[in-house]
N, C-alpha and C positions, 0 to 999 in steps of 0.2 A: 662494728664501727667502720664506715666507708673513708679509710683513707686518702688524701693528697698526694698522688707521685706526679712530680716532673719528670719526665722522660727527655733526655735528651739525646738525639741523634739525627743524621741526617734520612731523610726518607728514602726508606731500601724495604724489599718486600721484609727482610724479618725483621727490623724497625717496626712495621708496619703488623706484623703477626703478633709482636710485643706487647704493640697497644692494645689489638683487641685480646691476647692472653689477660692481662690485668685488669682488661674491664672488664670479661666475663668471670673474673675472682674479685668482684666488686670491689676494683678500687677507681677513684677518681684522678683521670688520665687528664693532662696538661702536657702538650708538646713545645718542644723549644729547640733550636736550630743548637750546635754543638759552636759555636763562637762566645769565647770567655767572656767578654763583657758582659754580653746578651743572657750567660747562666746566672750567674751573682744577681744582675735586674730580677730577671724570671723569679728565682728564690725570693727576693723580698717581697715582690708583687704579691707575687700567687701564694707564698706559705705556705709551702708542701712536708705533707709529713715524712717524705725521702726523695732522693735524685734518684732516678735511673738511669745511666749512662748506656747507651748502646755504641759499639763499633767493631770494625774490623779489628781491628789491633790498636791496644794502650798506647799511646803517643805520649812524648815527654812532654808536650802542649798539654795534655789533657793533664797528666799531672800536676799539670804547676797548678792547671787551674784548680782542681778538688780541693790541694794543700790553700791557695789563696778561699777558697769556698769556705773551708772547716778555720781559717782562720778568722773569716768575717762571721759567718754563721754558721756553727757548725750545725751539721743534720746529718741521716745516714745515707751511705753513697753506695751505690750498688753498680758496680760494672758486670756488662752482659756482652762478652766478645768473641769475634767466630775464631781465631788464635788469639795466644796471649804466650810467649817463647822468652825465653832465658830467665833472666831475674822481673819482668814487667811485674808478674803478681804480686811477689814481694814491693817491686816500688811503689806500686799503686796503695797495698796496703801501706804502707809509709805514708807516702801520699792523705793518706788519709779516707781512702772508701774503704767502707765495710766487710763487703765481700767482691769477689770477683767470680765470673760463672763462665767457664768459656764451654764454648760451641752446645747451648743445651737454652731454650725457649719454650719448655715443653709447659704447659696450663696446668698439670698437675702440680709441678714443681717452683712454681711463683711462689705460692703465700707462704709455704715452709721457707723458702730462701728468705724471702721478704723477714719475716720473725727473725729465722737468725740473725741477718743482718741489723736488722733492729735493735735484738735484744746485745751483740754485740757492743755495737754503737754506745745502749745505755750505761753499758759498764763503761767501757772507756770512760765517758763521759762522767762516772762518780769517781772513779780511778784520776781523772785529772782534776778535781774537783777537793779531792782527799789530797793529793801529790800538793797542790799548792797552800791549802792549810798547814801544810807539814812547813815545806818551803818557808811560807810567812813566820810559824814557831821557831822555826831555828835562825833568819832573820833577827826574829824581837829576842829571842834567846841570849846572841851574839849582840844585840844593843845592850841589853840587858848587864850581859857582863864585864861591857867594857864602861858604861857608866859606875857599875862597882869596882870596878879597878880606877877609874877618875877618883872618885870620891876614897878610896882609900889612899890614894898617892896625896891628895890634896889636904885631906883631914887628919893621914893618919890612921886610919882605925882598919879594925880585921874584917875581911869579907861580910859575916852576919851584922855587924853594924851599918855597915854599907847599903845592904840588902834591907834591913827593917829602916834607912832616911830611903833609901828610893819609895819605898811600899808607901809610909808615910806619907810622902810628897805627893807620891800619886794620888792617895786616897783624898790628902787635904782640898786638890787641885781637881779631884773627879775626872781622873784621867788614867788609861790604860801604864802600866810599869813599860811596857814597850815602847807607850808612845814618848812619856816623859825618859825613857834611858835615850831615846834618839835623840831626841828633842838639847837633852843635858850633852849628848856626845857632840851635835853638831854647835852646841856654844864653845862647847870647852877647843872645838877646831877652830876657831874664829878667834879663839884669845891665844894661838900657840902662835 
């Protein structure tokens, strides 16, 4: 499958060896000037199935942008740089790319990088995916229980009573117990 990489960097001979590495590892190469605004465009336009970041050295600019990149759309970010010194990899990883490859452009070692970083990427990507399922559960958990505790203060009655008028309601109303426990929390804050 011939994938879409945006390459971004400014034009410099290994810039320039970059591009033809990846296209003789048949992928389809899209270049773009390294000015933020101009990558986030590029990305929506073109729909690349990764960034390739090329530079001297990570810059805290370049940072920000990847984290603003993976927060608008996220994709996988591969930085390729001739140093990269003290904590940058970890930031960048923070940041949000993939991987980081410093001083190494060799054609053999694209499409392996390329994969890992991909396959990385896709985990992440179930991993936060999962993380806010969970997040949301313990949310409606937490509405959940404080609508039975409403409803016991109000009525009287013991937790599993509480618990089979919420279910009830919900059911009657064809409405999630989550949504109807928030739903019941934020009336009962409007009448305190």
């Amino acid at each position: 499958m011939n994938q879409k990489v945006l390459l971004v960097s400014l034009e410099t001979e290994k810039s320039s060896a970059l591009g033809r590495n990846l296209i003789e590892n048949d992928y389809t190469v899209s270049k773009c000037q390294p000015i933020n605004d101009k990558i986030l465009e590029s990305i929506l336009v073109l729909k690349p199935n990764l960034v390739i970041l090329y530079t001297e050295e990570p810059e805290s600019m370049l940072l920000k942008t990847i984290n603003l990149i993976q927060d608008n759309t996220p994709i996988p970010i591969i930085i390729f740089a001739d140093r990269c010194e003290g904590t940058l990899i970890r930031d960048a990883i923070n940041a949000g790319a993939s991987s980081v490859v410093v001083d190494s452009i060799e054609k053999h070692r694209i499409r392996p990088i390329i994969e890992a970083a991909t396959a990385r990427f896709n985990k992440c990507q179930i991993m936060k995916v999962k993380l806010t399922d969970v997040e949301m559960k313990l949310i409606e958990r937490r509405d959940i229980d404080r609508a039975k505790g409403i409803l016991m203060s109000n009525k009287n009655i013991n937790e599993d009573e509480a618990y089979k008028i919420l279910r009830k309601m919900a059911m009657d109303k064809n409405q999630r117990m989550g949504e109807l426990a928030k739903s019941l929390n934020l009336a009962s804050e409007l009448l305190d």
